[in-house]
C-alpha positions in Angstrom: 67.6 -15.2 -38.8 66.9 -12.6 -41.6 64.5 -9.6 -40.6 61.3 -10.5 -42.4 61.6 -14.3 -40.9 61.9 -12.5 -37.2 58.4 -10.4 -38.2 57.0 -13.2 -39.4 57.7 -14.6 -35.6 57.0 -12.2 -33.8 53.4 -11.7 -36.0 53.4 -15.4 -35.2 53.5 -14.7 -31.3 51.2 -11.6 -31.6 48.3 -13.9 -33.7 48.7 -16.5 -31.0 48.4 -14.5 -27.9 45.4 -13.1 -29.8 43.5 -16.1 -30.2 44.4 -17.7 -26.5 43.2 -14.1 -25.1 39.7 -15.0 -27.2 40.3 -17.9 -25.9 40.4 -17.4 -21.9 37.9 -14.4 -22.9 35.4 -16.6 -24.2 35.7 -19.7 -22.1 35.5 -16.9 -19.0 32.1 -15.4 -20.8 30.8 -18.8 -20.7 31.8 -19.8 -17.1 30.3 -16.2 -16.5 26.8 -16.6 -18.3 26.3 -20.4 -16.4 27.0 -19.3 -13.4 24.9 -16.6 -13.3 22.0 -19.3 -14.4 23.3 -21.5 -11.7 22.8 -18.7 -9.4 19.3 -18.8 -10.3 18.5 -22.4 -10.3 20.2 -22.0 -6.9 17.6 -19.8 -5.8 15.2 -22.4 -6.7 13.7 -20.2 -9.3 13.4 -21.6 -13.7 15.4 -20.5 -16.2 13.4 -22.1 -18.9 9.9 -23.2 -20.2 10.7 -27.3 -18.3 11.7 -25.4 -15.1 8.7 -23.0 -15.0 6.5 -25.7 -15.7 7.5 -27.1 -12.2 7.7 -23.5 -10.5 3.9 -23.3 -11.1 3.0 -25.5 -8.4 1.1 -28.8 -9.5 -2.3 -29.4 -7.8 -4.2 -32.6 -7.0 -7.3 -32.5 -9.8 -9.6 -33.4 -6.8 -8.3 -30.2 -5.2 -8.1 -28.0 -8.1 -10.1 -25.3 -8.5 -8.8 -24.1 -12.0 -10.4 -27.9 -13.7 -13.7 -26.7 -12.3 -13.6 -23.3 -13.7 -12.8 -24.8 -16.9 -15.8 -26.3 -16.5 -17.6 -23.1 -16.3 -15.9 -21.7 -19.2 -17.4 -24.5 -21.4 -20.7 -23.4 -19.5 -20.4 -19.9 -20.8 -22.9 -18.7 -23.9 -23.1 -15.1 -25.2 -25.3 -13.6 -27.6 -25.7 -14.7 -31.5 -25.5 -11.2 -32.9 -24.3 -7.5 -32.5 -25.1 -7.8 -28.7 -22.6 -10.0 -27.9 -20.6 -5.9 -29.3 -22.2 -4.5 -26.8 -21.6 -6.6 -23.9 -17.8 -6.5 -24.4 -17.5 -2.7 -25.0 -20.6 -2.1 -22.3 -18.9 0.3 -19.1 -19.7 0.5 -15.7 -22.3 3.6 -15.3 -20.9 6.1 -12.7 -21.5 5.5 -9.4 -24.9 7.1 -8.4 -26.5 6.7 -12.1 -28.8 4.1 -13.1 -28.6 1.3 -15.6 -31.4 2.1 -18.3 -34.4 -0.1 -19.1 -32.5 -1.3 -22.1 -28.7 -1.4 -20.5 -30.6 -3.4 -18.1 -32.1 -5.8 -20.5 -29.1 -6.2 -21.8 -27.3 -7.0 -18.9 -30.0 -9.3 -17.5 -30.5 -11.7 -20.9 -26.8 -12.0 -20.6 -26.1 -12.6 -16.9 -29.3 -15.0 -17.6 -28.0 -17.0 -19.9 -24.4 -17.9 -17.8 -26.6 -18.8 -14.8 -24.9 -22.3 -14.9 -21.6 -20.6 -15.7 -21.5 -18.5 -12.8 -22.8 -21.6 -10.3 -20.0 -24.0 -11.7 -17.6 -20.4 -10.6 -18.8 -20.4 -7.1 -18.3 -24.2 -6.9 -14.9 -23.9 -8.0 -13.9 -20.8 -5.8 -14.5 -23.2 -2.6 -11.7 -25.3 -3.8 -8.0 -23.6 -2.0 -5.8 -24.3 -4.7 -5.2 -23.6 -8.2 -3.5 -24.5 -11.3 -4.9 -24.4 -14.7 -3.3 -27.1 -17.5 -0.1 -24.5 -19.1 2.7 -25.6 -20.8 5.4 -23.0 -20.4 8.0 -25.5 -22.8 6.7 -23.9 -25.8 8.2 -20.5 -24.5 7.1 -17.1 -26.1 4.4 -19.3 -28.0 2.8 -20.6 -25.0 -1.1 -20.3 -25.1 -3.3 -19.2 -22.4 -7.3 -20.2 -23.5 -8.3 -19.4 -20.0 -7.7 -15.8 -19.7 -10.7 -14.6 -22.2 -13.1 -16.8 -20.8 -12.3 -15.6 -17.4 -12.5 -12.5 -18.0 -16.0 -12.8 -19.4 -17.3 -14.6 -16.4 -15.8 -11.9 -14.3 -17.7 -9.6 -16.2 -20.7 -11.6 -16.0 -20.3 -11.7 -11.9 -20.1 -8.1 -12.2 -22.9 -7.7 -14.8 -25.0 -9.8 -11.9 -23.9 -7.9 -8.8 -24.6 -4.5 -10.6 -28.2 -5.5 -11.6 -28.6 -7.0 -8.1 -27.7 -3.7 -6.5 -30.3 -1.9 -8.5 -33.1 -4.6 -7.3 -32.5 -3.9 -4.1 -30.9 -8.0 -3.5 -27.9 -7.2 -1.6 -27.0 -10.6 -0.1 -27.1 -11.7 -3.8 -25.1 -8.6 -4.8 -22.3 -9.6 -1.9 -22.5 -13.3 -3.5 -21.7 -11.8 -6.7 -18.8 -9.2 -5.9 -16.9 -12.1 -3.5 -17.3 -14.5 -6.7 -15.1 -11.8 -7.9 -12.5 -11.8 -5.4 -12.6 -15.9 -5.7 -12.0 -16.0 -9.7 -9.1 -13.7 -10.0 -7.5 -15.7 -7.0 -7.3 -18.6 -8.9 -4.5 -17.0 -11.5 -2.5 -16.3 -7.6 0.3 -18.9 -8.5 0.2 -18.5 -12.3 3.7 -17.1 -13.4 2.6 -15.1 -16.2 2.4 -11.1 -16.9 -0.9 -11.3 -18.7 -2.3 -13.6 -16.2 -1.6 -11.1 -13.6 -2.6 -8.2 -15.6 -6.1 -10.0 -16.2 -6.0 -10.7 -12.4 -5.1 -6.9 -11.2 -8.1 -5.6 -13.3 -10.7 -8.7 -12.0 -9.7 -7.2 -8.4 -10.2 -3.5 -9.3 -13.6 -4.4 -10.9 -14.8 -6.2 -7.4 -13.5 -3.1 -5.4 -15.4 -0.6 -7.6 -18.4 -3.1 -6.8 -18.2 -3.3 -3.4 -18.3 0.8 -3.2 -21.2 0.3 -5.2 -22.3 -2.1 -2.5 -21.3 0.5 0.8 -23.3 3.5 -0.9 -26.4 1.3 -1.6 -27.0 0.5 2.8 -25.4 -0.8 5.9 -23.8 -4.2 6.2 -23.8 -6.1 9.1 -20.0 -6.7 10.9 -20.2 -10.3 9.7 -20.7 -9.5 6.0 -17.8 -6.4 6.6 -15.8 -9.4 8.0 -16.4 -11.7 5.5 -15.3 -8.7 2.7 -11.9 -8.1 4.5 -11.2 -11.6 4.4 -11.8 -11.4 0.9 -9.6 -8.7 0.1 -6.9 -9.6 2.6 -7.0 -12.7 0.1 -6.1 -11.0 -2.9 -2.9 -8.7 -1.6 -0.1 -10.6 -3.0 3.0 -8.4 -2.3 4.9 -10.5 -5.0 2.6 -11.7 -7.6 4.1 -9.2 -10.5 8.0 -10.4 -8.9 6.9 -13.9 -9.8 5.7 -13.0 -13.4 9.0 -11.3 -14.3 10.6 -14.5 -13.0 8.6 -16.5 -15.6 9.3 -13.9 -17.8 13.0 -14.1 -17.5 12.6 -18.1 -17.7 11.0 -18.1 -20.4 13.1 -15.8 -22.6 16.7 -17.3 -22.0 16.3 -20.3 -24.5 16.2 -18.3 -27.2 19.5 -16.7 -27.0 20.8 -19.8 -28.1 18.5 -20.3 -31.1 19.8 -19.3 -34.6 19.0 -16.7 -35.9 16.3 -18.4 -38.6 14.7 -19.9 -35.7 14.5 -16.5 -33.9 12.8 -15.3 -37.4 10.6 -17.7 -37.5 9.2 -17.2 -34.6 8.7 -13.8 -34.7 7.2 -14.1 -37.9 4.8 -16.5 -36.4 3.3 -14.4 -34.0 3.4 -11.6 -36.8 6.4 -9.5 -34.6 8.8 -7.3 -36.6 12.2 -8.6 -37.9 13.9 -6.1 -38.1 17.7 -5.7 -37.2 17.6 -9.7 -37.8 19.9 -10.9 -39.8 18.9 -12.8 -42.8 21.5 -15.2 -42.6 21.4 -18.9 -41.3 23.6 -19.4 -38.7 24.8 -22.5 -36.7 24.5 -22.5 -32.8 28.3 -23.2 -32.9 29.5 -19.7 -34.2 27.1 -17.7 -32.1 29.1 -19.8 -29.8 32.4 -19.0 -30.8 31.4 -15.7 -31.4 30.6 -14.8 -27.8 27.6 -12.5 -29.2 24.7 -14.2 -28.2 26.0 -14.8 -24.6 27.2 -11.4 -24.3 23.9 -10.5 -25.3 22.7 -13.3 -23.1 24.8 -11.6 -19.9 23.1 -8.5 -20.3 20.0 -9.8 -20.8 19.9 -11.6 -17.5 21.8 -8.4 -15.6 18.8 -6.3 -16.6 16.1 -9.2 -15.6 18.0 -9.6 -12.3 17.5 -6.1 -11.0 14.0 -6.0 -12.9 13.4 -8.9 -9.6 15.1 -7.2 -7.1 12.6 -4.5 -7.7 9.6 -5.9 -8.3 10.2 -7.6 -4.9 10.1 -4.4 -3.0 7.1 -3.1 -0.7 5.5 0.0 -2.3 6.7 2.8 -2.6 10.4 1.3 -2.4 9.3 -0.2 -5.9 8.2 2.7 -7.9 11.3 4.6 -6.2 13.7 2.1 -7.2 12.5 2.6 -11.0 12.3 5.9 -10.6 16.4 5.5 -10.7 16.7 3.5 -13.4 19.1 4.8 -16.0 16.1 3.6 -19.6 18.5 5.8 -21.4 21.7 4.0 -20.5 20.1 0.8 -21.2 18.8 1.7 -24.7 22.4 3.2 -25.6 23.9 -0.6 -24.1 21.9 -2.1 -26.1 22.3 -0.1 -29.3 26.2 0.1 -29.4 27.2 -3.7 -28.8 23.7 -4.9 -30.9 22.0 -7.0 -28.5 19.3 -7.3 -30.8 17.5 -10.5 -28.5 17.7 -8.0 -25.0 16.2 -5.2 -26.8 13.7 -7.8 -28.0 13.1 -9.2 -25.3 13.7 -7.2 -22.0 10.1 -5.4 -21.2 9.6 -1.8 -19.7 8.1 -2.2 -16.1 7.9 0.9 -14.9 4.2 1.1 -16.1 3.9 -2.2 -14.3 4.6 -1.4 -10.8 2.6 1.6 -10.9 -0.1 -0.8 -12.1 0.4 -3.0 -9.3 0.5 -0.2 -6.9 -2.9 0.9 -8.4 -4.5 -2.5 -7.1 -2.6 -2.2 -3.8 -4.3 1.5 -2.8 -7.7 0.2 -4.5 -7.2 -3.2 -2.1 -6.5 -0.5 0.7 -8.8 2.0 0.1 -11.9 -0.6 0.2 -9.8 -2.1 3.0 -10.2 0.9 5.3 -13.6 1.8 4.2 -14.7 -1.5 5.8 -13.3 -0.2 8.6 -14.8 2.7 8.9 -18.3 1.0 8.0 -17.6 -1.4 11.3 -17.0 1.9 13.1 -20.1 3.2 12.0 -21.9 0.2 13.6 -20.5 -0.2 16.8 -20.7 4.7 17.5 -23.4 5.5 15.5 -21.5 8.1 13.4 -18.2 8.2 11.3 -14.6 8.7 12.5 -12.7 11.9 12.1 -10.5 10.2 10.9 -8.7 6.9 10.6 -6.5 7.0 13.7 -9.7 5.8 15.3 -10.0 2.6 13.8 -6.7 1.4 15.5 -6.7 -1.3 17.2 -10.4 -2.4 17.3 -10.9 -2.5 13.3 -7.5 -1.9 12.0 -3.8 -2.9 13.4 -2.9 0.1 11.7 -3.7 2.9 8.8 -3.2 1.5 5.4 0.0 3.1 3.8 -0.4 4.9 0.2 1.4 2.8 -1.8 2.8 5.7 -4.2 4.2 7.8 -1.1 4.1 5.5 1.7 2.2 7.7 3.8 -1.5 7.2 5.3 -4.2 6.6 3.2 -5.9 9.9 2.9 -9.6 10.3 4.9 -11.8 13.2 4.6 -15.4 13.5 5.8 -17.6 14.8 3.5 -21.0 16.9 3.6 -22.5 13.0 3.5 -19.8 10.3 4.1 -16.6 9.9 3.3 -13.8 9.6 0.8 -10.6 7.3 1.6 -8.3 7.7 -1.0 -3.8 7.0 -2.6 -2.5 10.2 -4.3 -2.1 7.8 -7.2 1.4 7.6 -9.7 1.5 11.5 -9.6 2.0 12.2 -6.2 0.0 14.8 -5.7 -2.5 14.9 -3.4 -6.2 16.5 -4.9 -8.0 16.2 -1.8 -9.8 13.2 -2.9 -10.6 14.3 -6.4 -12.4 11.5 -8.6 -11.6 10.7 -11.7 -14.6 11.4 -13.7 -16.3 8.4 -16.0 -15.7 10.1 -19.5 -12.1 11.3 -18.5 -10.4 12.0 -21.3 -6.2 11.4 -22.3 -6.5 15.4 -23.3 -7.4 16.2 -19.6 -4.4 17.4 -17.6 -6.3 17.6 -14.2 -4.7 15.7 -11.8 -7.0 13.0 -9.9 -6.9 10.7 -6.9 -7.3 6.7 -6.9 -10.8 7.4 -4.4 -13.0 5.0 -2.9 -16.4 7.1 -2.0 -18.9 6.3 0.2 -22.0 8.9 0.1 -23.8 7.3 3.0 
């Protein structure tokens, strides 16, 4: 055999070990990526829009809340002109200041006018269960029409509480603020970040009511009762876990779309292109390619430990990201091209502290009810929270950003309960004030005050 038919052999041999190394390299890939989504199905959680569809738990119509809330949204009017401006840029005056005679014409033509709104509300908060009519198969395009409207109404049942504060109608005021609490329950089981966002900030609205509601006079230990049932209702330790579940669910279908269906999309919902490539390719190179499942691999690596962690208690959460290697990630991302993970894979740092947020709002209002029941049964306020436990607490709340006590101090008249908030330092209950601005460096405390 002459020399130049041996290198043609052995060039021969080298090509073919190439290819069956792509060979066992991509079929193990593959085995890799599935059984990573078998893992999840496993774990009885979706990997796609069908499967999340199924995770959000159906309800009986006759037992569903969310149908008769629908019916309230339909109920819901606003005003014909520029008013309807100011209602949805209108804020909160601080605590302690007074709504003006025309803030509180304003307010009153409006809550007015969604009487039969907010009724059909309370009707549907009496129902247990929840489950408004989502379909998660249409994936990153899937509509929510319920989330505006019920974020109107909430602001309508805090519109109505406010104004019945100021009138001196506190048993309607209490009606109003535990509508509240009801409305954003019904988004409990929905696996979706905005749903849970919209939910988070329903909850810190009734909190900052039901301060309103402890500075205006006493309540009696029924209607504390009936508010720390109300509260204990809404602290779900893993409602942001379950929407990055849905998040991850709903994002793995499209690592095995082309890349002019990925464009499509995104030019859609009017979402950048760039780093896309313009070509049209079949599902079957990606395939062969391994790049999309590579891409795929990572993608679901990331989302994985983005569970783990939104699963944790506070402050294990915020501590866990806290050790997070962003960089790394961005630099994984940038050197093999995973142009779909860096599309798709969110930041939720800002998340759990948001979640953490509600937890020390939920607590803070938690323990000030406690304090209040204290109030009634000594005639005077506790030095400080170890008091409360047993009789109106089975222990102190824990910050949820250090995991230490919810602070207490007595002030000069009341109290202040308050969480050192995402900076960890502790201001000695200093409020953030109502026109705080992004170029103010003071650091504040997440405070719930009760001058009484």
């Amino acid at each position: 055999m002459t020399r130049t038919s041996k290198f043609i052999l052995w060039l021969l041999c080298g090509l073919a070990l190439l290819v069956i190394s792509f060979i066992v390299w991509r079929v193990n890939l593959a085995h890799d990526v599935d059984a990573k989504l078998q893992a999840i199905r496993a774990a009885g959680l979706p990997t796609n829009g069908k499967e999340l569809n199924a995770y959000y738990p159906a309800v009986p119509d006759n037992e569903n809340a969310a149908l008769v809330m629908i019916q309230a949204f339909e109920l819901m009017r606003n005003y014909p002109d520029d008013r309807s401006n100011e209602v949805a840029s209108f804020n909160i005056p601080p605590r302690g200041q007074s709504l003006s005679t025309e803030q509180k014409k304003l307010l009153s033509d409006y809550v007015e006018m969604n009487t039969d709104a907010l009724a059909k509300a309370s009707e549907a908060i009496k129902l247990s269960q929840s489950r408004y009519p989502i379909d998660f198969s249409a994936g990153v395009e899937t509509e929510f029409p319920h989330l505006m409207p019920l974020k109107n109404l909430v602001k309508a049942a805090e519109f109505k509480a406010l104004l019945e504060l100021e009138s001196g109608h506190l048993t309607n005021a209490d009606i109003a603020i535990k509508n509240i609490l009801g409305i954003a329950n019904t988004l409990d089981n929905e696996p979706e970040m905005m749903s849970w966002l919209v939910r988070n900030t329903s909850i810190g609205r009734a909190t900052t009511m039901l301060e309103r509601r402890l500075n205006a006079d006493v309540l009696t230990d029924q209607e504390l009762n009936e508010f720390s049932a109300g509260l204990a209702s809404v602290e779900g330790t893993n409602l942001l876990k379950r929407a990055v579940i849905a998040l991850r669910a709903n994002r793995i279908p499209y690592f095995r779309m082309t890349w002019s269906q990925l464009r499509q999309i995104n030019e859609a919902n009017g979402d950048s292109t760039d780093g896309m490539p313009d070509s049209e390719r079949q599902p079957f190179l990606f395939w062969v390619s391994g790049w999309h499942d590579c891409d795929l691999r990572f993608f679901l690596k990331i989302m994985n430990t983005n569970v783990a962690v939104t699963g944790l208690p506070p402050p294990q959460n915020i501590i866990a990201y806290r050790n997070f290697d962003f960089e790394k990630i961005a630099k994984t991302i940038k050197r093999y091209h995973f142009n779909l993970s860096a599309m798709f894979l969110p930041e939720l740092s800002s998340s759990v502290r948001v979640e953490n947020k509600g937890f020390a709002q939920i607590r803070s209002a938690t323990a000030a009810l406690a304090v209040e029941h204290f109030r009634l049964a000594h005639g005077q306020l506790p030095e400080n929270m170890n008091e409360l436990v047993p009789q109106f607490l089975p222990t102190v709340p824990s910050d949820p950003f250090d995991g230490a006590p919810l602070r207490y101090h007595r002030l000069a008249k009341g109290y202040v309960i308050y969480s050192v908030g995402r900076d960890g330092h502790d201001d000695g209950g200093r409020e953030k004030p109502a026109d705080w601005k992004s170029s103010d460096k003071t650091t504040y405390d997440i405070t719930f005050t009760v001058e009484r």
